[in-house]
C-alpha positions, 0 to 999 in steps of 0.5 A: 512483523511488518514494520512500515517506514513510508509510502508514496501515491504517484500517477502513472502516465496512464492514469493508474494511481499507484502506491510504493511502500517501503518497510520490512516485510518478512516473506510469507507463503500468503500473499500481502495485501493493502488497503488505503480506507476501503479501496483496495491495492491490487496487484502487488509486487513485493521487492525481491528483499522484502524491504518495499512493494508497488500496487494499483489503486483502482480508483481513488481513495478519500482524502485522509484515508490510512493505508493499512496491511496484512498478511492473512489470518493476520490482523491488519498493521495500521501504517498512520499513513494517510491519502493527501488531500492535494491531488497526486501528480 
């Protein structure tokens, strides 16, 4: 089961919006995946102890919008996790 105890959103020196997510995540052979609303976190990197993963936004989601994961055929895990609505620095 994926339990989620935080996540941040930073923007990388190069513009990219990215999420770091740290929780549990038991190891799969399919792959995670995250959303925040309807965009989708692209390119994640899960910690090599399943304790936390990074990912790229490719654009930016709307203020209040809940990150939520999955691994497939799983239903998503609802984190109660929202975007702010103050720009991320």
């Amino acid at each position: 089961m994926i339990a989620i105890t935080s996540a941040s959103f930073y923007r990388l020196p190069n513009g990219t919006l990215t999420v770091v997510c740290k929780g549990a995540f038991p190891k799969r052979a399919l792959p995670l995946m995250a959303k925040v609303g309807t965009v989708d976190v692209e390119g994640i990197s899960l910690s090599s102890d399943g304790r936390g993963f990074m990912g790229m936004l490719s654009k930016s989601p709307n203020s209040g919008d809940e990150l939520v994961v999955r691994y497939l055929p799983e239903p998503p895990t609802r984190t109660g996790i929202r975007f702010p609505s103050l720009p991320v620095a």
